[in-house]
C-alpha positions, -999 to 999 in steps of 0.1 A, spaced: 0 0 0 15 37 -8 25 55 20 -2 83 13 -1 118 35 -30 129 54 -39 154 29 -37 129 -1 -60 111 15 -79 139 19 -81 152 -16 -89 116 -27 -119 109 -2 -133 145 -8 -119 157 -39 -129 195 -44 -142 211 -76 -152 178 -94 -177 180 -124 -174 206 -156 -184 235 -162 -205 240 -190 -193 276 -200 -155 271 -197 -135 295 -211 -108 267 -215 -104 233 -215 -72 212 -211 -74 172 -217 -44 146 -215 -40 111 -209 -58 86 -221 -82 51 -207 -57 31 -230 -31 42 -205 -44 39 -171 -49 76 -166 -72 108 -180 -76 142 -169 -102 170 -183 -95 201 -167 -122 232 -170 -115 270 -161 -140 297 -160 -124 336 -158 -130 366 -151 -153 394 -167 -118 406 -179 -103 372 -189 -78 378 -166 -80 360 -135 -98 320 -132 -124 320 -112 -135 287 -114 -121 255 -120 -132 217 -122 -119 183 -133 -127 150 -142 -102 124 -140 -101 85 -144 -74 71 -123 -59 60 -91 -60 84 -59 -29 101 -65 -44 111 -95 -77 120 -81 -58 143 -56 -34 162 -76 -65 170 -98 -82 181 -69 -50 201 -55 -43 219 -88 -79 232 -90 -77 249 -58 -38 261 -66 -48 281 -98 -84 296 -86 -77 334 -77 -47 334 -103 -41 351 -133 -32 333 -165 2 340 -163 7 329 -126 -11 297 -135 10 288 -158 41 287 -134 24 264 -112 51 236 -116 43 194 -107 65 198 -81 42 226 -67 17 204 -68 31 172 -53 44 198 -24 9 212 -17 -5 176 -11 25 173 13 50 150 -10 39 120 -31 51 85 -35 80 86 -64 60 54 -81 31 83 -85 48 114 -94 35 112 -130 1 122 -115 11 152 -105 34 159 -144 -7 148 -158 -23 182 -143 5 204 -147 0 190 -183 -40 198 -186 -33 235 -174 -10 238 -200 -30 224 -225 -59 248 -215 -41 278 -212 -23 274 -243 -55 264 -264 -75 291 -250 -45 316 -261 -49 301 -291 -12 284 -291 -20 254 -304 4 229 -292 21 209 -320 -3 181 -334 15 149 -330 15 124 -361 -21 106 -369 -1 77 -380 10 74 -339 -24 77 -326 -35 48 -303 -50 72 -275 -16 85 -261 -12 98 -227 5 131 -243 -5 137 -279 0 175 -280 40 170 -275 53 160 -309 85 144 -317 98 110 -322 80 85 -303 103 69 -277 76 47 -256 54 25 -276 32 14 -248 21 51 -237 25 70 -265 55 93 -251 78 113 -274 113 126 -270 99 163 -269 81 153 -236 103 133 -220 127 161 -222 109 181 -208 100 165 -175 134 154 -173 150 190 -176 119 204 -157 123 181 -127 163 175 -131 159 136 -134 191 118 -133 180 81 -138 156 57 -162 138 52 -129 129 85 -123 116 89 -156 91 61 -150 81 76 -120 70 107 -133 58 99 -169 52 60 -170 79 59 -200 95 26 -197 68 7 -170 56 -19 -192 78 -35 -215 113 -13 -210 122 -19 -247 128 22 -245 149 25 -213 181 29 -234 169 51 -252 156 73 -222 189 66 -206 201 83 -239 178 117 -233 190 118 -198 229 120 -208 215 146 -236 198 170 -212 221 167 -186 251 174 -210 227 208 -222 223 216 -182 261 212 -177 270 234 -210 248 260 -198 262 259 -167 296 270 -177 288 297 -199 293 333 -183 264 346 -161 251 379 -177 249 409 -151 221 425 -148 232 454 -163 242 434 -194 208 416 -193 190 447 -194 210 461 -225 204 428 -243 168 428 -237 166 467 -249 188 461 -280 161 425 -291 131 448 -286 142 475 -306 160 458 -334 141 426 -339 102 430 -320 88 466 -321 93 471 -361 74 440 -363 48 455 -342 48 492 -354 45 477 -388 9 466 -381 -2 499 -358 10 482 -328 43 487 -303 51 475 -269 71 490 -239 94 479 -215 81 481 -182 107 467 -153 131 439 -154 128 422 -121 154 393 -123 148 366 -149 109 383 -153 105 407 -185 73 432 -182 61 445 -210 28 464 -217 13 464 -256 3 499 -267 -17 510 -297 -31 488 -318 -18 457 -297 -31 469 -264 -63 449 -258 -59 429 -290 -71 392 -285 -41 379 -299 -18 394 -273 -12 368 -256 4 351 -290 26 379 -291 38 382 -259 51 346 -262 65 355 -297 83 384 -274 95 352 -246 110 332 -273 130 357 -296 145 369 -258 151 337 -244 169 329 -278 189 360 -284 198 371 -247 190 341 -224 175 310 -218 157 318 -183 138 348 -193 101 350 -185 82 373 -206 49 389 -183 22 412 -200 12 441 -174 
C-alpha cells in the first residue's frame, strides 16, 4: 500500500471542484483510458479574462491522480493566467505534502491539462502529433519521435519532465511519466535523453552569467532591433516596463493593447529573448 499523507488522503476521499463547467473559457485534456490515466480540466475567468475563477476536473485514475487534480484546481483559482502557468508538478506534489515517487506522474498529468488549456484558449495550439502514432496517447499534443510504444510518449516530452524536474535516472523517468513501465524496450533510449539533457544543463552551466546590467542592454537592443518594427508595422508597439530578475514586463500599446491575440505575441516576445539574450527569461504582459 503507498505510504499516502494525510492530505492525499484527503483530496482523494473528498476531492474538491469535481464535475465541468459548461461555460468554460478553457479546456485542457491529457491522458488517455488506453493508458491507465485521464484528466479533463475546466476554467472559467473573469469578466476581464484575466483572472480564473473557477475550475473543475474530471479524471479516471488512481488516488494520487484524483488528488493532484483536486489540489491543482484549488492552486490556480484566484490566479491570473500567467501565474497559472508557473504552477510547476512539483508545486503540486508539495501542496499535497510530497507524493510517493512510483506516482509522481500524476502530478506531471495536471501540470500537463493547465497547459494544454491555457495554451488552447491563447490560441497556441500545441504541436499536433502524427495521426499515423495515434493509439490514444497519454501526451499527444507533444510531438516528436515517439520513444515509448506502450504510452504513447515522445522525445519532446520526456525532455521536458526530465530537464523540468532535473531527473538523473531511467527510474525517475518512469516515476513521473510511466515511460519505460511496461515492457522497457525504450529505457536505453531514455537513458540516452538523460545523458542529452544533462550534457545541455552542464554546457549551460559554464557559460558566463550575464549581469544585470548586461541583461537589461540585451533585452533593450532585441526589442528594438528585432520585435517593435514588427509591431509598429501593423499599428501596434510594446514597452518595456521593469526587469525584475529573470521576469521581462512588457505592456502592448496602440493597436496591440487589448488585442485578443496578445497573448500570441507576448510569447513570440519570450521566445525571440530567451533565444537572443537568455534562456531563463520570463516574458509577463502588465
Amino acid at each position: 500500500m503507498w505510504d499516502y499523507t494525510p492530505i492525499v488522503k484527503d483530496h482523494f476521499l473528498n476531492p474538491r471542484n469535481v464535475g465541468d463547467i459548461p461555460d468554460a473559457d478553457a479546456v485542457g485534456e491529457v491522458g488517455s483510458l488506453a493508458c491507465g490515466d485521464a484528466l479533463k480540466l475546466y476554467l472559467k475567468l473573469d469578466d476581464n479574462k484575466e483572472k480564473i475563477v473557477d475550475a473543475k476536473f474530471q479524471t479516471f485514475g488512481c488516488a494520487s491522480a484524483i488528488a493532484s487534480s483536486s489540489a491543482l484546481t484549488e492552486m490556480v483559482k484566484g490566479k491570473t493566467l500567467d501565474e497559472a502557468l508557473a504552477v510547476s508538478n512539483q508545486d503540486i506534489a508539495e501542496f499535497l505534502g510530497g507524493l510517493p515517487d512510483e506516482k509522481m506522474h500524476c502530478s506531471v498529468m495536471g501540470q500537463e491539462a493547465l497547459e494544454v488549456a491555457i495554451f488552447k484558449y491563447r490560441g497556441l495550439e500545441l504541436p499536433e502529433h502524427d495521426a499515423e502514432h495515434d493509439h490514444g496517447h497519454a501526451y499527444p499534443d507533444y510531438e516528436g519521435t515517439l520513444v515509448c510504444k506502450c504510452f504513447g510518449i515522445t522525445d519532446t516530452f520526456l525532455k521536458k519532465v526530465i530537464a523540468d524536474n532535473h531527473l538523473t535516472t531511467s527510474e525517475q523517468v518512469t516515476n513521473f511519466t510511466k515511460a519505460g513501465g511496461a515492457c522497457g524496450s525504450c529505457i536505453p533510449k531514455i537513458k540516452e535523453l538523460i545523458a542529452e539533457v544533462l550534457g545541455q544543463a552542464q554546457e549551460a552551466a559554464t557559460k558566463p552569467k550575464l549581469s544585470n546590467l548586461k541583461k537589461m542592454q540585451l533585452v533593450q537592443e532585441v526589442l528594438e532591433r528585432d520585435i517593435r518594427p514588427m509591431l509598429r508595422a501593423d499599428g501596434g508597439d510594446l514597452e518595456l516596463i521593469d526587469i525584475d530578475g529573470d521576469h521581462v514586463q512588457i505592456a502592448f500599446r496602440k493597436a496591440c493593447a487589448g488585442c485578443a491575440s496578445s497573448g500570441n505575441t507576448a510569447k513570440f516576445v519570450e521566445m525571440k529573448l530567451r533565444e537572443l539574450v537568455y534562456d531563463g527569461l520570463r516574458v509577463q504582459e502588465v
